[in-house]
C-alpha positions in Angstrom: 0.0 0.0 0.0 2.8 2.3 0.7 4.0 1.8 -2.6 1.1 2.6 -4.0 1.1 5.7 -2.3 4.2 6.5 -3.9 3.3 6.3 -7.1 0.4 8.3 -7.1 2.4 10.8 -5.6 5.1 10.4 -8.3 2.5 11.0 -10.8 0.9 13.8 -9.3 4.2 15.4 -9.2 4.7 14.6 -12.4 1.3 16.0 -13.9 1.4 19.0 -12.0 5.1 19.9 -13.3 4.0 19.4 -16.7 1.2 21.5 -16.4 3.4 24.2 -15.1 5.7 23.7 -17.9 2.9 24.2 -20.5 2.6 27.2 -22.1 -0.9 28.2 -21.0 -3.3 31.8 -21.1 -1.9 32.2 -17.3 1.9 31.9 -18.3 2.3 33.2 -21.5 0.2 35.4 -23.7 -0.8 33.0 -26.4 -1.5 36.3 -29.1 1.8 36.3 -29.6 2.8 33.1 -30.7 4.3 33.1 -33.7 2.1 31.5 -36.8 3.0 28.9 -38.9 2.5 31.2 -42.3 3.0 29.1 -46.1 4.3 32.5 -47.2 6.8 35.0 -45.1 4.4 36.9 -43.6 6.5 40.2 -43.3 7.2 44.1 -45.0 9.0 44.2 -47.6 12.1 45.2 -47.5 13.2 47.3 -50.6 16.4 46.0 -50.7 15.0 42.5 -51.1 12.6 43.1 -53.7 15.2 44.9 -56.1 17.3 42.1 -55.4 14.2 39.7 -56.8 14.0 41.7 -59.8 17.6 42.1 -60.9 17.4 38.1 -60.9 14.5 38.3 -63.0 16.8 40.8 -65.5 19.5 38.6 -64.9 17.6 35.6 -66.4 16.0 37.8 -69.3 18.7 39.5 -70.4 20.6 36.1 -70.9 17.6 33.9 -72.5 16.1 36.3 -74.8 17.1 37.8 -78.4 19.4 41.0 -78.5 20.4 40.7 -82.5 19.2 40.2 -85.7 21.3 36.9 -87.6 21.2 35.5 -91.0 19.4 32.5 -91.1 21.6 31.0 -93.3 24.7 30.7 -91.3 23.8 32.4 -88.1 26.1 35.4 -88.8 24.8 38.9 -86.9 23.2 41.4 -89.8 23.5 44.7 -88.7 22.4 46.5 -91.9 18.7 45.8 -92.9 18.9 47.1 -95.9 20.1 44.1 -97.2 17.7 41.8 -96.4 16.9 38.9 -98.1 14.0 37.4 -96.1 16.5 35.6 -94.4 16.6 37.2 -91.3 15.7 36.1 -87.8 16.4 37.1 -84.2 19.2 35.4 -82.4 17.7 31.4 -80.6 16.1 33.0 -77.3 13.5 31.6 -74.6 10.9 34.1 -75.4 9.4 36.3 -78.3 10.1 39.7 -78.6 7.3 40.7 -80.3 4.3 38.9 -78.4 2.2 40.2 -76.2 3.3 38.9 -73.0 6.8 40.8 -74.3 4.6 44.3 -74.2 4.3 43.7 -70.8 7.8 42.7 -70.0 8.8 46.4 -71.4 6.6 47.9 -69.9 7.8 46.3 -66.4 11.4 47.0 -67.6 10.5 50.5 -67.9 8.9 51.3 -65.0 11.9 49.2 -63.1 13.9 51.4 -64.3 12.3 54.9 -63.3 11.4 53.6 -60.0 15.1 52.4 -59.1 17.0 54.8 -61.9 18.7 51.4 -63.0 19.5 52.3 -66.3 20.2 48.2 -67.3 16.6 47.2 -67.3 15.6 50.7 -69.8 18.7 49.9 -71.9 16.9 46.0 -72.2 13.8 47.6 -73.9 15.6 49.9 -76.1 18.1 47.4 -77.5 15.2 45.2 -78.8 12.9 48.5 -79.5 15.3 49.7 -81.8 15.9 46.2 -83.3 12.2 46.0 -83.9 11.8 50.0 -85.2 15.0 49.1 -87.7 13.7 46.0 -89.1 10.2 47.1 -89.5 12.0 49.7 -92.0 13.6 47.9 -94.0 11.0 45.5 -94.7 9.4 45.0 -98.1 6.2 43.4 -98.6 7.7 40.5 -100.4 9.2 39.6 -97.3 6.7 40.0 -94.7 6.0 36.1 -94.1 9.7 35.5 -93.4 10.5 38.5 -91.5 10.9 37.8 -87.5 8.6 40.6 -86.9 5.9 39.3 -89.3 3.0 39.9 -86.8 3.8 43.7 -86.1 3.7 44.3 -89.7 1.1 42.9 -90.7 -1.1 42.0 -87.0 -3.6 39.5 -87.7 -5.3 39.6 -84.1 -5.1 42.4 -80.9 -2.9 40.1 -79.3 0.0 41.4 -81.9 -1.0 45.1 -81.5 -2.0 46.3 -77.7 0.8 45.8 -75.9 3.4 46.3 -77.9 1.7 49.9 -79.1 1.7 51.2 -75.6 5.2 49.5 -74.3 6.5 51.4 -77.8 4.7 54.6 -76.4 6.6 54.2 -73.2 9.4 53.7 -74.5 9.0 56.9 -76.5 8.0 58.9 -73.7 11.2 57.5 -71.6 13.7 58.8 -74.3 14.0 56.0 -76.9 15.2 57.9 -79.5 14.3 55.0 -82.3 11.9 56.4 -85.2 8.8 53.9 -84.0 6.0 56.4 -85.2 5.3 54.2 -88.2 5.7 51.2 -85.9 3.1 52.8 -83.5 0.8 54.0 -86.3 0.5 50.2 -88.0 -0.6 49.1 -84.7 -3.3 51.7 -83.3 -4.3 51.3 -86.5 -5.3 47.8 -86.9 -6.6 48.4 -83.1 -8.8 51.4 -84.2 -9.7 50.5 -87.7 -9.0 46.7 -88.7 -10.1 44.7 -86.0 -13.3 43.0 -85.8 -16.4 45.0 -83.5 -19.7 44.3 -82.7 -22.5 46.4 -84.0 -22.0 49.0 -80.8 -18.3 49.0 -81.3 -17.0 46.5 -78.7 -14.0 44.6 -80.0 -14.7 41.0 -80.4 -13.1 37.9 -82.4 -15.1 35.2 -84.1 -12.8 32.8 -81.9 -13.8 30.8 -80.3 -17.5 31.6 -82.0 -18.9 33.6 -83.6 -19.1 37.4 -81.5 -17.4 36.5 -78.6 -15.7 38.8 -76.4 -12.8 38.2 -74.7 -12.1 40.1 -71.0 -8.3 39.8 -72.5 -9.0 42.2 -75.3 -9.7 45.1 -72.6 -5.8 44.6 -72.6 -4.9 44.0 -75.7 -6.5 47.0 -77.0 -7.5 50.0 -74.4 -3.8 50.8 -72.9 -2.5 51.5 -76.3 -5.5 53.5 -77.0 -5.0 55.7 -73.4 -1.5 56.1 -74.3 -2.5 57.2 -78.3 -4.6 59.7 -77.0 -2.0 61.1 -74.6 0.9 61.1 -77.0 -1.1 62.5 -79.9 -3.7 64.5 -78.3 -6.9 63.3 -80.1 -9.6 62.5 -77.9 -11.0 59.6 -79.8 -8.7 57.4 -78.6 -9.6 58.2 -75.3 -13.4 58.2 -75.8 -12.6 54.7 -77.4 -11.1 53.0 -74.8 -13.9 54.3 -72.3 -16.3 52.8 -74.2 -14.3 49.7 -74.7 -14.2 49.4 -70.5 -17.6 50.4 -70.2 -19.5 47.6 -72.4 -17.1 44.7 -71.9 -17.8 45.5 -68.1 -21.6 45.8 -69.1 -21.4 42.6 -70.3 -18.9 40.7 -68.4 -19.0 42.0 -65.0 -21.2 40.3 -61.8 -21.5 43.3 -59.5 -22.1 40.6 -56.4 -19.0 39.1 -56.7 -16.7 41.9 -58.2 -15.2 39.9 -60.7 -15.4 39.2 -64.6 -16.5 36.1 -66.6 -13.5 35.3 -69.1 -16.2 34.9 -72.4 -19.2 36.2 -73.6 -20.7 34.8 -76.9 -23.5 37.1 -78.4 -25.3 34.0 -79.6 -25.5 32.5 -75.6 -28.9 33.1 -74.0 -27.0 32.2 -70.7 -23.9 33.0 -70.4 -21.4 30.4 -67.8 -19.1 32.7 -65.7 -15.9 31.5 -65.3 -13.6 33.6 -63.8 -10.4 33.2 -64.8 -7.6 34.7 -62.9 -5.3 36.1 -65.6 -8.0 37.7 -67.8 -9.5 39.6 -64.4 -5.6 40.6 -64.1 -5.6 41.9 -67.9 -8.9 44.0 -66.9 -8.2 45.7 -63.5 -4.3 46.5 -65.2 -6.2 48.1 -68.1 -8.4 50.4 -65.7 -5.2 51.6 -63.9 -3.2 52.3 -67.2 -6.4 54.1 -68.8 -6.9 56.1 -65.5 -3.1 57.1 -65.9 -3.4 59.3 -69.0 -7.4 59.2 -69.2 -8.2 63.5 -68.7 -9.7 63.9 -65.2 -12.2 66.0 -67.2 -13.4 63.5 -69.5 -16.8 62.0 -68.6 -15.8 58.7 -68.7 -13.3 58.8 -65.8 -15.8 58.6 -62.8 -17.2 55.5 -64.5 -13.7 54.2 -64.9 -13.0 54.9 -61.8 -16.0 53.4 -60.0 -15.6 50.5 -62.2 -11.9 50.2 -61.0 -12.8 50.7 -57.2 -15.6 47.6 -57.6 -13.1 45.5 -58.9 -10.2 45.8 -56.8 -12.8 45.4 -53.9 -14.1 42.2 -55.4 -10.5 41.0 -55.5 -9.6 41.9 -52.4 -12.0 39.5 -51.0 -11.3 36.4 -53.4 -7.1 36.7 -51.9 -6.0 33.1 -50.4 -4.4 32.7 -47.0 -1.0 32.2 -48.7 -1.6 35.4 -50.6 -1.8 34.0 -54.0 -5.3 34.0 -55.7 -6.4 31.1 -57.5 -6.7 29.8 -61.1 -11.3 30.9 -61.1 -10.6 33.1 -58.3 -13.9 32.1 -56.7 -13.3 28.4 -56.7 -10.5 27.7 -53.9 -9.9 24.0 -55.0 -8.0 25.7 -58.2 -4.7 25.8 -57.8 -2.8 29.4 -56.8 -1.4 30.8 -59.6 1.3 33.7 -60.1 1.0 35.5 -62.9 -2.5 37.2 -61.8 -1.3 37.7 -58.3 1.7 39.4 -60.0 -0.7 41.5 -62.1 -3.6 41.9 -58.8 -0.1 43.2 -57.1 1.0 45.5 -59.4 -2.5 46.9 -60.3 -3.5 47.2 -56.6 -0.5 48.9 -55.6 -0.5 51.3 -58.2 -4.4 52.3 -57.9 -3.0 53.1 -54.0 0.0 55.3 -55.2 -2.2 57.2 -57.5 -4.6 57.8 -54.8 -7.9 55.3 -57.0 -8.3 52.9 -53.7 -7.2 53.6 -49.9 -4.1 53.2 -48.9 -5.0 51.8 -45.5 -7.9 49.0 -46.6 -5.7 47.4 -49.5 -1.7 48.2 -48.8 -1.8 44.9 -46.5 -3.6 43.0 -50.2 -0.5 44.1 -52.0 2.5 43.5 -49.6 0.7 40.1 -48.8 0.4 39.4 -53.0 4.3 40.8 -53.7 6.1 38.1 -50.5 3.6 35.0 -52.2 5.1 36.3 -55.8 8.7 36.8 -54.6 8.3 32.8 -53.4 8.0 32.1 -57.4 11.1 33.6 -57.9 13.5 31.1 -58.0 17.3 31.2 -57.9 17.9 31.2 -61.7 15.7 34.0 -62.1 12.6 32.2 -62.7 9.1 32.8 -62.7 7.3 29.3 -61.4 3.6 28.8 -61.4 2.5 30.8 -64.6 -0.4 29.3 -66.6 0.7 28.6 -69.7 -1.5 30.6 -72.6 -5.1 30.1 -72.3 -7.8 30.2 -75.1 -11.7 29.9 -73.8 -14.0 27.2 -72.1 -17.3 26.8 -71.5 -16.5 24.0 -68.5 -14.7 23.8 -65.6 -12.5 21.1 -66.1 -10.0 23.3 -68.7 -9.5 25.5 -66.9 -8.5 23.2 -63.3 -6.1 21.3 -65.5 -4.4 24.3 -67.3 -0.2 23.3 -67.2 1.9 25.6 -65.6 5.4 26.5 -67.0 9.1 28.1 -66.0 8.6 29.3 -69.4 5.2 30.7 -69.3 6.4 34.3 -70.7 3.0 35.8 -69.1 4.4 35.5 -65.8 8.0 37.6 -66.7 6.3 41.2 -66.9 4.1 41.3 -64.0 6.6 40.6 -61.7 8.9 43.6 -62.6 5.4 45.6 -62.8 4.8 44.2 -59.0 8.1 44.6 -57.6 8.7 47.9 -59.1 5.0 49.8 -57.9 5.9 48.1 -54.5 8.7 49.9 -54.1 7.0 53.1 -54.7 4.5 51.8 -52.2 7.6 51.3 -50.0 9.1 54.7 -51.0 6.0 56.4 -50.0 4.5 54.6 -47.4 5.6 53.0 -43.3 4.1 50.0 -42.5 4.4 48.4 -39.2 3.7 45.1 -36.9 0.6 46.3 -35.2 -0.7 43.4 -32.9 1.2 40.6 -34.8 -0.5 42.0 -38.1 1.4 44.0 -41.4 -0.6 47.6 -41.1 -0.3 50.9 -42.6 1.8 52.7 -39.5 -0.3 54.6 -37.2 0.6 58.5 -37.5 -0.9 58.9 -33.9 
């Protein structure tokens, strides 16, 4: 019995030790334990993000084109004059004429104001130039087999947008390059050539008949914004208004604050999927419009309002880990980078213009740029882009969409992110408030 009595008391002892070695709400205050966040939850640090977007440079500047060669026996042409429909740009990773590449100037550029690194600028004019000097010195005999085939002679808004209003940058940056004929074949085929509806919304007949695609706000209403401030005329600007205005009349759902990614004239119901790249392509074209869209024009409080709703309906759609996912609204999608590059960028630069507070969506943007920088790997690379998507009318294509360290979409949005952060950074103090990333108290 005595025994027994001894270890009861052994265990009691034993208990009553481990309960005092427990951290409990009476011997530690449990608020601030440290979390178990997927992605560095912490501010910035400008430092570190410059550091993410030289590797990014570092990675572009070694895997894409920087000359023109002759085909023939991959000798460098430096005189266009001469050519013989036998010229092609130098084996790189990416096009220099796509899309996806309009972007990537444009990130260059505005890498290079906001840090006055001159490297990332003199990236976009070496290929600008290339570009400008080959598209003048091309015949029409030889427009097939020129590299630059598409910007001569675009064939869909994909080839035109984006490379228009990168070109406009460009010009507006210094690029002393003669691209006004460059610039002139592309708003033209933007204002004139491509395919409308009967109220003037741009649409293809891809993948039916009259559809419109959120991506063509995009690929058409920047270069228009920009047209209008580098020539003056109006009409480009009441354009892309109107281009805004009826895709979001038709595309957006006011409850949830985001777009469907189709519309096809001929639907009586239209499915809404929202995809996460095109919403990126439409909330980046509000911002850009906004930039050079007259505060007196009476489309800008639309724009504006249209912008605010959006960024709002984001906002709430933003995943733990800070990503957003493939249909933002569907969280079993996986969380992809090149929209919560572009949701990033565009969130942080409607803040630093003064479109959205500073306070309700600064923690949306610092969150988005740490779950970006993750995606940045060691070579320089961009992981967890979706690879280029056409249009579905079911769920399933766009789940199973294949990702890609070669992805080009992802490239420009993360110099666009990084580079409006740190103008966020520049102009902004943030602080630990309670364990969370807020807006520094003045008070």
């Amino acid at each position: 019995m005595k025994k027994l009595n001894q270890i009861f008391v052994l265990l009691f002892l034993g208990t009553f030790a481990t309960t005092q070695s427990q951290t409990t709400d009476a011997t530690a205050p449990l608020h601030l334990l440290q979390p178990e966040y997927p992605t560095p939850y912490v501010i910035p640090e400008k430092a570190n993000v410059k550091e993410v977007l030289d590797r990014v440079y570092t990675f572009l500047e070694a895997n894409t084109a920087s000359k023109v060669i002759n085909k023939k026996d991959n000798s460098e042409v430096t005189n266009f004059k001469k050519n013989d429909g036998n010229l092609a740009f130098e084996k790189g990773a990416f096009r220099l004429t796509s899309y996806e590449w309009g972007v990537t100037y444009a990130g260059m550029l505005l890498t290079s104001e906001v840090t006055s690194d001159k490297n990332y600028e003199n990236y976009v004019d070496k290929r600008l130039q290339l570009i400008a000097d080959l598209y003048a010195n091309t015949d029409e005999k030889n427009i097939e087999n020129s590299p630059i085939h598409s910007v001569i002679k675009p064939h869909a808004l994909d080839d035109a947008g984006a490379l228009c209003a990168a070109f406009i940058k460009a010009k507006k940056m210094g690029l002393k390059a003669n691209i006004d004929p460059v610039i002139n074949n592309l708003i033209t085929f933007i204002s004139q050539k491509q395919q409308r509806l009967s109220d003037g919304t741009l649409a293809r007949n891809r993948p039916q008949m009259n559809t419109l695609w959120l991506d063509d706000m995009f690929m058409s209403v920047p270069a228009l914004a920009q047209m209008g401030a580098y020539t003056g005329d109006v009409k480009y600007f009441d354009d892309a208004v109107k281009q805004v205005t009826q895709f979001s009349q038709r595309m957006f759902n006011a409850e949830k604050g985001l777009y469907m990614h189709g519309w096809v004239e001929s639907m009586k119901v239209h499915p809404q999927f929202h995809w996460a790249r095109a919403n990126g392509w439409a909330v980046m074209t509000m911002v850009e419009l906004l930039e050079t869209l007259p505060k007196n024009h009476p489309g800008y409080p639309k724009v504006l309002a249209q912008l605010q709703a959006h960024i709002a309906g984001l906002q709430k759609y933003q995943d733990g880990t800070g990503f957003w996912h493939q249909l933002i609204d569907r969280n079993d999608t996986y969380l992809e980078t090149s929209a919560t590059a572009i949701y990033t960028y565009s969130i942080a630069r409607a803040i630093n213009r003064g479109y959205v507070d500073k306070m309700t969506y600064a923690p949306t943007v610092l969150l988005g740029w740490n779950a970006v920088a993750s995606k940045v790997n060691a070579k320089g690379q961009v992981e967890g882009t979706c690879v280029g998507t056409g249009m579905g009318f079911d769920p399933a294509f766009y789940y199973y969409r294949p990702v890609n360290l070669f992805a080009a979409h992802g490239y420009g949005p993360v110099l666009l992110a990084g580079a409006e952060v740190i103008s966020l950074l520049n102009n902004s103090q943030f602080e630990i408030n309670d364990s969370s990333i807020q807006l520094k108290n003045k008070g």
